[in-house]
Steps between C-alpha positions, in 0.01 A plus 500: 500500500272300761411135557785363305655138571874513555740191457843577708782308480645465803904386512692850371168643500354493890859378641867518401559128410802524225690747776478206725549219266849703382607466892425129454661378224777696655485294815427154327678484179764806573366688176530865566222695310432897618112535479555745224668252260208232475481584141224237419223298661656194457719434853644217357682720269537765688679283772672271240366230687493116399138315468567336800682816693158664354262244680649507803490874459123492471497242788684761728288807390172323577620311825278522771570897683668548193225768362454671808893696444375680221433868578175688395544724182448839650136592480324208418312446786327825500468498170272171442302680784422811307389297207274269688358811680458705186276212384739293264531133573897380522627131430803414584635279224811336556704208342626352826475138529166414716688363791657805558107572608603495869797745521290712230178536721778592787657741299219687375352512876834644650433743220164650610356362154381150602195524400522515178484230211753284339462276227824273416559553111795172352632841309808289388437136450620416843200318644606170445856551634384569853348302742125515607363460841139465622375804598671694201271801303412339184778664236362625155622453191597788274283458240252529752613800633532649136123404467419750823395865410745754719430912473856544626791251554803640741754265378920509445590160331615554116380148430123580605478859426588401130184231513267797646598699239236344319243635750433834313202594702692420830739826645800304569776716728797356481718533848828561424796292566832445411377161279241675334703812421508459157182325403324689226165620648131462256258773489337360790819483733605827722811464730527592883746523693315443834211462696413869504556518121177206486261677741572828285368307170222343672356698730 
């Protein structure tokens, strides 16, 4: 398998966002939630938080710094490496708001994995919720991103995997997580439990 294009999600994916976001709502809202126990993509549920407990949630998560406390996923780094150098081309693909652009760019540089792309996908019908400032990445819209022709998506969010499902030429691997843990996989889904599981199906 050479030359392929790669989308990667990146939060739960490349970094350990819901571990962090559990010691948040903690913090902010005093709603305990172990890691293993986020039963469903939905943090608003999972946290049993109010719209407007929710938005300030999002606030908080995305604050300036923020984005920087979440750790790497063990093995990313060297893993987007070995794809790029055995020829594949990796984009990372991620549903963050684009102001988040700054602290993202910082992130993935403190990571060793800089330079590589990312294209802001509004993955939940958030776009018009958050504020835009001049210099933000252009976001696209999902349809858009639908329309875009993937060999192999890296992805963990129930909610998206079940629209890719419809990509039945695309090898979707599905990275496991307590939210997606019972999500019924199509024929063109596999499951991994890691980094090391995805460079053993790809390379």
């Amino acid at each position: 398998m050479t030359g392929k294009l790669i989308y990667v999600d990146m939060d739960d994916v490349l970094c350990e966002t819901a571990a962090n976001l559990c010691r948040l709502a903690e913090r902010e809202f005093g709603r305990h939630v172990e890691y293993e126990d986020v039963f469903a993509f939905d943090l608003q549920k999972v946290f049993a938080l109010s719209d407007d407990e929710m938005r300030r949630f999002m606030i908080a998560s995305h604050a300036p710094g923020a984005l920087l406390t979440h750790p790497v996923t063990p093995g990313a780094p060297d893993a987007l490496r070995a794809l790029r150098d055995a020829g594949h081309s990796v984009d990372i693909v991620t549903g963050r708001p684009a102001y988040a652009h700054g602290d993202t760019e910082r992130w993935l540089a403190a990571a060793g994995i800089g330079d590589f792309p990312v294209t802001y996908v509004d993955k939940y019908g958030r776009d018009k919720s958050y504020a835009h400032n001049e210099g933000d990445p252009p976001t696209v819209k999902l349809d858009e991103l639908l329309a875009r022709k993937f060999d192999v998506v890296i992805d963990d969010s129930p909610q998206i995997l079940e629209l890719l499902s419809g990509w039945k030429d695309t090898r979707i691997l599905v990275f496991s997580r307590p939210w997606n843990a019972s999500f019924a996989l199509s024929a063109n889904m596999t499951r991994v439990g890691g980094w090391r599981d995805i460079l053993a199906a790809l390379l």
